[in-house]
MARKEZA-220682 format. One record per residue: x, y, z of N, C-alpha, C in turn; residue number from 1. Coordinates in steps of 0.2 Angstrom, whole numbers, plus 5000, padded with zeros to 4 digits. Layout:
X; Y; Z; X; Y; Z; X; Y; Z; NUM
...
% end
This chain:
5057; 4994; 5071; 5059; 4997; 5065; 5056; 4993; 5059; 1
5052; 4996; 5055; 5050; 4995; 5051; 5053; 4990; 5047; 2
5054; 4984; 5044; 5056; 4981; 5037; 5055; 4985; 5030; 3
5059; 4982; 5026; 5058; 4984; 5021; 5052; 4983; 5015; 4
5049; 4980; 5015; 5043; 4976; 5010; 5036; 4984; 5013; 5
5036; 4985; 5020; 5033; 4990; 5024; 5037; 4997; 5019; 6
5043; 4999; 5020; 5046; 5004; 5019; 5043; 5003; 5013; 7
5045; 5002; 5006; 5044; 5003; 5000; 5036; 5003; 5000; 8
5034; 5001; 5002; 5026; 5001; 5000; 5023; 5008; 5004; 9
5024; 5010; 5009; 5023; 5016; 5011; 5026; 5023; 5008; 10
5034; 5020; 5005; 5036; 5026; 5000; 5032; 5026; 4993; 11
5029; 5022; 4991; 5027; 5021; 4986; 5019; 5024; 4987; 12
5015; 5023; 4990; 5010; 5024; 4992; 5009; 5032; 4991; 13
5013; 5033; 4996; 5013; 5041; 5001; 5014; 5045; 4994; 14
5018; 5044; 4989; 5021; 5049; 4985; 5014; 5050; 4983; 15
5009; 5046; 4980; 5001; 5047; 4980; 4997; 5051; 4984; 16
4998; 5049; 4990; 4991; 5051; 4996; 4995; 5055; 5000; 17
5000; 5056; 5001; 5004; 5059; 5008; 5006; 5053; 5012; 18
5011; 5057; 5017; 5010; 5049; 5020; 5007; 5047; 5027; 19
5002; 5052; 5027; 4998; 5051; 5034; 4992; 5047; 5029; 20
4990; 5049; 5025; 4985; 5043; 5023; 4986; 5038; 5021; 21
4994; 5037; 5017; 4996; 5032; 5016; 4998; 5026; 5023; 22
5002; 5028; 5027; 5002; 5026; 5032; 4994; 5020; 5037; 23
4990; 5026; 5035; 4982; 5025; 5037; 4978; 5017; 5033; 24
4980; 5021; 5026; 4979; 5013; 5024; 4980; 5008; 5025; 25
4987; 5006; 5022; 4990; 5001; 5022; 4991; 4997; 5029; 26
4989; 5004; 5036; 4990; 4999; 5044; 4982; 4997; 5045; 27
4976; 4998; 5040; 4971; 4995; 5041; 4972; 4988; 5038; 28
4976; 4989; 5032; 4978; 4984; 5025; 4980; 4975; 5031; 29
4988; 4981; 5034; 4990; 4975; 5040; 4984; 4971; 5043; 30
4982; 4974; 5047; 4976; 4971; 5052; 4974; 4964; 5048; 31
4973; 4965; 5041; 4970; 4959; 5040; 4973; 4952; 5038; 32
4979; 4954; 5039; 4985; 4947; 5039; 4990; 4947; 5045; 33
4987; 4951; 5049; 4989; 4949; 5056; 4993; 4951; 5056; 34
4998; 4957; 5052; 5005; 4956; 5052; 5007; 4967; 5055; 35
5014; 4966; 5055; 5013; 4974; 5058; 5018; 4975; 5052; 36
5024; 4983; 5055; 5026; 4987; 5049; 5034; 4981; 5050; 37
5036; 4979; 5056; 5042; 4976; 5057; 5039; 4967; 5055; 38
5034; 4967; 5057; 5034; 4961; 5053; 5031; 4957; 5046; 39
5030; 4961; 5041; 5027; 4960; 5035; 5032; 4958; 5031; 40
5028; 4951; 5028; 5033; 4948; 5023; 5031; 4947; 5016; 41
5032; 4944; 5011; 5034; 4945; 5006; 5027; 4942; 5003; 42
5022; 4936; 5008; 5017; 4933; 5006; 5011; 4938; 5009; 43
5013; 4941; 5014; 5009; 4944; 5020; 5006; 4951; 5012; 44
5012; 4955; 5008; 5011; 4961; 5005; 5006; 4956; 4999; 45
5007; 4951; 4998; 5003; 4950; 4991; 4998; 4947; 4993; 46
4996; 4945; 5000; 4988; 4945; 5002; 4987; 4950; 5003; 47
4989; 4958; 5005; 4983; 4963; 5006; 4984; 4968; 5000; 48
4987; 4966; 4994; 4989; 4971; 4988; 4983; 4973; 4985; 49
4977; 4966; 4983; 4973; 4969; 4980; 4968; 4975; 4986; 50
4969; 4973; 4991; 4964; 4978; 4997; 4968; 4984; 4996; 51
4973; 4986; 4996; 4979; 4992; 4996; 4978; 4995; 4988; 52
4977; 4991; 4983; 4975; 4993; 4977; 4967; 4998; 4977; 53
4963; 4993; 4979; 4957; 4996; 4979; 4957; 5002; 4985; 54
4960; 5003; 4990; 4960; 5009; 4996; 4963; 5013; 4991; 55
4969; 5013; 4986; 4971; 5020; 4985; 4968; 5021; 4979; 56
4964; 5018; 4975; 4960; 5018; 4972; 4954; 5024; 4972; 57
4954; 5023; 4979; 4945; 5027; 4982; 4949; 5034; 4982; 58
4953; 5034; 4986; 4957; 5040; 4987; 4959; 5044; 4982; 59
4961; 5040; 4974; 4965; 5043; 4969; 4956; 5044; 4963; 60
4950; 5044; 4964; 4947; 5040; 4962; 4946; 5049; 4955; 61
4947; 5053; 4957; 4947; 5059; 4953; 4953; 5061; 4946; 62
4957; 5057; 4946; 4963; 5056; 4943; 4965; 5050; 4942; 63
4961; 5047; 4935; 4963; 5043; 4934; 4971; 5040; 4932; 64
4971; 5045; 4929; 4980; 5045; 4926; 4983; 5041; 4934; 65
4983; 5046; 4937; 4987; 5044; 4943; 4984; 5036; 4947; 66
4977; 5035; 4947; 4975; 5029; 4949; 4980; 5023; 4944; 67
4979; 5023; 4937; 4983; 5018; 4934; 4992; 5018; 4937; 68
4994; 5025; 4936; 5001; 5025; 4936; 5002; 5020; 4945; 69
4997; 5022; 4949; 5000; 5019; 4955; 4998; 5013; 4956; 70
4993; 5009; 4954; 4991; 5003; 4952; 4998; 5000; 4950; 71
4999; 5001; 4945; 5004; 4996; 4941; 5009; 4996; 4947; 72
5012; 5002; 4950; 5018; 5001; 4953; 5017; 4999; 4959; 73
5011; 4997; 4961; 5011; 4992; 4967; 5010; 4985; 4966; 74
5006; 4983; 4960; 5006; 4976; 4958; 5014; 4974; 4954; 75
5017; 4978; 4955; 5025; 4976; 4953; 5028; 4973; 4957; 76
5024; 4975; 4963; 5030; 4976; 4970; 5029; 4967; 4970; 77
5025; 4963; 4968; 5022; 4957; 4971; 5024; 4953; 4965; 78
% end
């Protein structure tokens, strides 16, 4: 079962991308701290946030409004 630190960043995400891209992301994001959705901690999300910043960045890259508005509410989360 997922955690929550996973849960909120996925909901947050997704409301941007979907949550099949969001999802995509963020489980590329994992890989790189070794950690999965049940296991991601509170150090684990502020190592891969700027990588998560700039994935949904590319994604959002046509709608600026929207890149800032979800920028900020993920560098909150940290």
């Amino acid at each position: 079962m997922a955690n929550v630190f996973y849960t909120r960043l996925v909901t947050t995400v997704s409301a941007y991308l979907g949550n099949e891209r969001a999802v995509a992301v963020i489980g590329r994001q994992l890989v790189r701290c070794q950690a999965t959705s049940d296991s991601i901690t509170a150090e684990d999300l502020r190592s891969i946030m700027a990588n998560v910043v700039g994935a949904t960045t590319l994604h959002l890259a046509p709608d600026k409004a929207k890149q800032q508005e979800l920028t900020e509410k993920l560098k909150a989360m940290v």
